[in-house]
C-alpha positions in Angstrom: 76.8 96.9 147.4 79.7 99.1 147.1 79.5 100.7 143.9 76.9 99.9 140.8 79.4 98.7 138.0 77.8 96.1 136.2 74.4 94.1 136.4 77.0 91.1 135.6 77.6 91.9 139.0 74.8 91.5 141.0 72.3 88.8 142.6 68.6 88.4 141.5 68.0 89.9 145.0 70.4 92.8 144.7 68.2 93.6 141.8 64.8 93.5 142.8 65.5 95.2 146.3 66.4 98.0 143.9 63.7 97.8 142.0 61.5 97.4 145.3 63.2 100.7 147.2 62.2 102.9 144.0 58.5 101.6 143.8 58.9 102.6 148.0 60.2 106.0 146.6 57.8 106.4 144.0 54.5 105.8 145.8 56.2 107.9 148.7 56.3 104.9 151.3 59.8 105.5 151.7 61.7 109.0 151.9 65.3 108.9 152.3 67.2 112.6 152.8 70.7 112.6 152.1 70.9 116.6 153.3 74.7 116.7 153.5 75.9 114.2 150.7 77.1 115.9 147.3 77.2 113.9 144.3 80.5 114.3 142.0 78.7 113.7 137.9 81.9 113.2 135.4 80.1 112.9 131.7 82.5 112.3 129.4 80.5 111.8 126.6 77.0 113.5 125.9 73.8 112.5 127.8 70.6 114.3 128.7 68.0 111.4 130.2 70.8 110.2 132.5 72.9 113.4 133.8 69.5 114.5 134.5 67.9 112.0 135.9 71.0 111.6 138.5 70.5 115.5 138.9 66.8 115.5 139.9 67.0 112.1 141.7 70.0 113.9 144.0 68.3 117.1 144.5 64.8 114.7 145.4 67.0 113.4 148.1 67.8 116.7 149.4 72.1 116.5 148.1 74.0 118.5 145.7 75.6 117.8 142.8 78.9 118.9 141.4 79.1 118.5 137.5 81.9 118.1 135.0 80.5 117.8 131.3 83.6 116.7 129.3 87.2 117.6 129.7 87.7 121.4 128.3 88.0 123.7 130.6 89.8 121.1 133.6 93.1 120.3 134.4 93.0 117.0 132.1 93.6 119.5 129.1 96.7 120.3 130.9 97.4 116.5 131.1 96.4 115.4 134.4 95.4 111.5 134.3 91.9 109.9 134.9 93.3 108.5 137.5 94.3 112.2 139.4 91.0 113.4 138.6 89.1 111.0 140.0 91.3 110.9 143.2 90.9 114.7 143.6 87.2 115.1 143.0 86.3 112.1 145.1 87.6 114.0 148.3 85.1 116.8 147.1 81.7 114.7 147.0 80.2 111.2 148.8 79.3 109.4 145.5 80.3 110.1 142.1 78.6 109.2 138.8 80.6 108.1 135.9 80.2 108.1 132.1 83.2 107.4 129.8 83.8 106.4 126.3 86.2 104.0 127.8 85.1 100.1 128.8 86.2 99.3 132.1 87.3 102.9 133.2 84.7 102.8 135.5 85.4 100.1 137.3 89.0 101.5 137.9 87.6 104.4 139.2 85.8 102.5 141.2 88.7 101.0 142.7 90.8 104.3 143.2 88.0 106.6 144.4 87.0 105.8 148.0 83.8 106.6 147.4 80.6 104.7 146.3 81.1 105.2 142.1 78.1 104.6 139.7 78.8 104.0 136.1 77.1 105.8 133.9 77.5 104.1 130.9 81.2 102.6 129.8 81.7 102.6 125.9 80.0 99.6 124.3 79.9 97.8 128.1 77.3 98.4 130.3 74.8 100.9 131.6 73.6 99.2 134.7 71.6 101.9 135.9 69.6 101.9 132.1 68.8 98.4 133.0 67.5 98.9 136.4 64.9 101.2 135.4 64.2 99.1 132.6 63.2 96.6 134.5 61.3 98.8 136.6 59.2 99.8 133.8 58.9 96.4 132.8 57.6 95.3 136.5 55.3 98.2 136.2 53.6 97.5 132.8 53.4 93.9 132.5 52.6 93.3 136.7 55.7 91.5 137.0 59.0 90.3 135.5 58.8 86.9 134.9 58.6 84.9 131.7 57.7 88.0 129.5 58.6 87.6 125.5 60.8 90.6 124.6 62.1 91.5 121.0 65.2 93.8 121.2 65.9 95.7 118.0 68.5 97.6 116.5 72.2 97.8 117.8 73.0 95.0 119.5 76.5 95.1 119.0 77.3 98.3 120.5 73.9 99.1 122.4 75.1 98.5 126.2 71.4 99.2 127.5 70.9 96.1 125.5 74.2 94.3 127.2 72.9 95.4 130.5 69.3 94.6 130.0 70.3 90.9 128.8 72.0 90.6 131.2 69.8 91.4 133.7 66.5 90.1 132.9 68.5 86.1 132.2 67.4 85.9 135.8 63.7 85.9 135.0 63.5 83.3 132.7 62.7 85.6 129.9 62.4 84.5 125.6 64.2 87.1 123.3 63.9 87.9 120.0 66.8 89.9 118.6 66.3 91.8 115.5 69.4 93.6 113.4 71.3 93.9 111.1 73.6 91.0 110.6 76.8 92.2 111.2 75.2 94.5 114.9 73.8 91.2 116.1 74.2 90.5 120.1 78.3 89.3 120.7 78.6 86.1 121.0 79.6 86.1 124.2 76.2 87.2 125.2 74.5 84.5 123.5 76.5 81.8 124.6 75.6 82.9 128.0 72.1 82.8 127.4 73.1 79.2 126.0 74.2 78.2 129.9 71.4 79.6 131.2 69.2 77.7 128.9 67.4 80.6 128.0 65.7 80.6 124.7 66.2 83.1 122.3 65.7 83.9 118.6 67.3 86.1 116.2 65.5 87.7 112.9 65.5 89.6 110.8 61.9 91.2 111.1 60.0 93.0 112.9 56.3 92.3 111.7 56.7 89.1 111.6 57.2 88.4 115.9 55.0 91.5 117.0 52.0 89.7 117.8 53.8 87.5 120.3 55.7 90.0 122.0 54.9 91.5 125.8 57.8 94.1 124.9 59.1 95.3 122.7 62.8 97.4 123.2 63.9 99.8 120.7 67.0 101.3 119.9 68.9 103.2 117.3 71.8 102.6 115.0 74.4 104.4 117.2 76.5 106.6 114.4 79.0 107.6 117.2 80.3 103.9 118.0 81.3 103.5 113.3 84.8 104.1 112.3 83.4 104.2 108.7 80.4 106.9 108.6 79.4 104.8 105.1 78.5 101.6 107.2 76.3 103.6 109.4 74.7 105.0 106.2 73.6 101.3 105.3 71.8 100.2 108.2 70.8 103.8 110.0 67.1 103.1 108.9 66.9 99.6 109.0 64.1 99.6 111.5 61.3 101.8 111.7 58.0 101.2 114.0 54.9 102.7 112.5 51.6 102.7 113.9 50.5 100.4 111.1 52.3 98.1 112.4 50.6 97.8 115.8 47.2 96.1 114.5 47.9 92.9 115.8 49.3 93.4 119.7 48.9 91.9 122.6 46.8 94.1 124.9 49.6 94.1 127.5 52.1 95.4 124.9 54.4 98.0 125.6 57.2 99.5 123.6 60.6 101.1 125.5 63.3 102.9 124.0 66.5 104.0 126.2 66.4 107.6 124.1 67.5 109.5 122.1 65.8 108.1 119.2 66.4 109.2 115.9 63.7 107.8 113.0 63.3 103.9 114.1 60.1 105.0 116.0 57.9 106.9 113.9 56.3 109.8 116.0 52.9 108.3 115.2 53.5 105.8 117.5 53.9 108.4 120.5 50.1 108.6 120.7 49.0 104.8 121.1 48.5 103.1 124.1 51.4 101.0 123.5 54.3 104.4 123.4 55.7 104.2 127.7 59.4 105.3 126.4 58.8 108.7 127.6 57.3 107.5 131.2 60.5 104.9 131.0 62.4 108.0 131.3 60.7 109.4 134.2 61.0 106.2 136.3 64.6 106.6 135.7 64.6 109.0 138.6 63.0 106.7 140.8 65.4 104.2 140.0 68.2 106.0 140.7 67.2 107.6 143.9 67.1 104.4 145.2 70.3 103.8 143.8 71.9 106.7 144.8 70.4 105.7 148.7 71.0 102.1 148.9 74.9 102.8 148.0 75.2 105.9 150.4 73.6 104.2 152.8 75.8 101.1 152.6 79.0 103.7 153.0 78.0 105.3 156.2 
């Protein structure tokens, strides 16, 4: 691979030799130094997890990082073009992380840059790297991938960890249950996708009322920033919210994730059962990307 754009993008393989090169990295059977290679990290909206997971997983390989957090203070608020930017701080560094407001900016920096380009996150698109290391956690938890029942709650409309993830685990032969709010259910297109594929899926409206059959269970908040009208996220901003009571009747393999931040749909309760791994979900989000971040410099040498 070139660049990591899109997990619509990639193979079953592609996937799990990532996912195999950061349980290599992890359990130290595989050390890759990259002692000359800078990374370029253009955020153009907020993030902590991910600018500093791609920081710590650089600086673990023994690179550098150059960071630009937003536009102020660059020569875009004197009007220079994505486009320029990108051209000019691609000759600085030998792999450049991306995240835009933007879907599908990515990609064209991608195909301007000349250097292996990692999105980041693109709008409401995708988040490909979220996904890996979802998976990851996944694989880690539950011994394995396959045939796991996941419920995914919240914003699916807008939530591209959730885009990405659906996308990625259809080739595991996964069954879903997707709970919202009726007008942030998954897009359509997602769904008649999972239609081809023949994988089975349910939506509700519930939470309780799946719990018990679930392997995982994916969390994620109402995302204000992606309403035009503030008053519409005032509806549904509390719609869901795990307690602790709720957890009586798991399976013993049960896990909850959560991309982060959260807000109030996981009650801090929670944090202390055995079923709470969001916060080690994070953490492998290092591993994951140093292997991302060495399997795509390595492929450009």
């Amino acid at each position: 691979m070139k660049h990591l754009i899109s997990i619509r993008d990639m193979t079953k393989k592609e996937i799990l030799n990532f996912l195999n090169a950061a349980e290599k990295i992890e359990k130290s059977e595989m050390r890759p130094k990259f002692p000359d290679s800078i990374m370029s990290i253009l955020f153009f909206e907020p993030s902590t997890r991910t600018r500093f997971s791609f920081e710590t997983a650089m600086k673990k390989l023994s690179g550098k990082t150059i960071t630009m957090s937003g536009s102020a203070g660059t020569s875009m608020e004197k009007g220079e073009s994505f486009a320029d930017t990108i051209k000019t701080i691609s000759r600085y560094s030998n792999i450049m992380v991306i995240r835009s407001a933007i879907e599908g900016s990515v990609r064209y920096a991608a195909e301007i840059a000349g250097i292996p380009v990692i999105n980041a996150g693109d709008g409401a698109n995708q988040h490909p790297s979220q996904a890996l290391l979802d998976l990851y956690s996944i694989k880690k938890t539950q011994a394995g991938i396959e045939n796991k029942t996941i419920a995914i709650v919240g914003d699916l409309k807008y939530g591209r960890a959730v885009h990405s993830l659906v996308d990625a685990m259809s080739h595991f032969a996964p069954e879903f249950y997707f709970i919202s709010p009726r007008h942030l259910r998954l897009p359509k297109k997602f769904r008649d996708e999972l239609d081809r594929k023949k994988i089975k899926y349910n939506e509700c409206a519930e939470i309780e009322e799946v719990i018990p059959a679930l392997d995982i269970m994916y969390v994620t908040r109402i995302q204000r920033e992606r309403f035009v009208d503030i008053e519409e996220y005032e509806k549904v901003k509390n719609s869901y919210v795990l307690k602790p009571e709720m957890l009586k009747n798991v399976k013993n393999n049960f896990k909850i994730l959560h991309p982060l931040p959260r807000v109030n749909e996981i009650d801090c309760g929670v944090d202390v059962t055995p079923y709470a791994y969001y916060f080690d979900q994070a953490e492998n989000g290092v591993y994951i990307r140093q292997a991302i971040i060495s399997i795509l410099l390595e492929g450009a040498q």
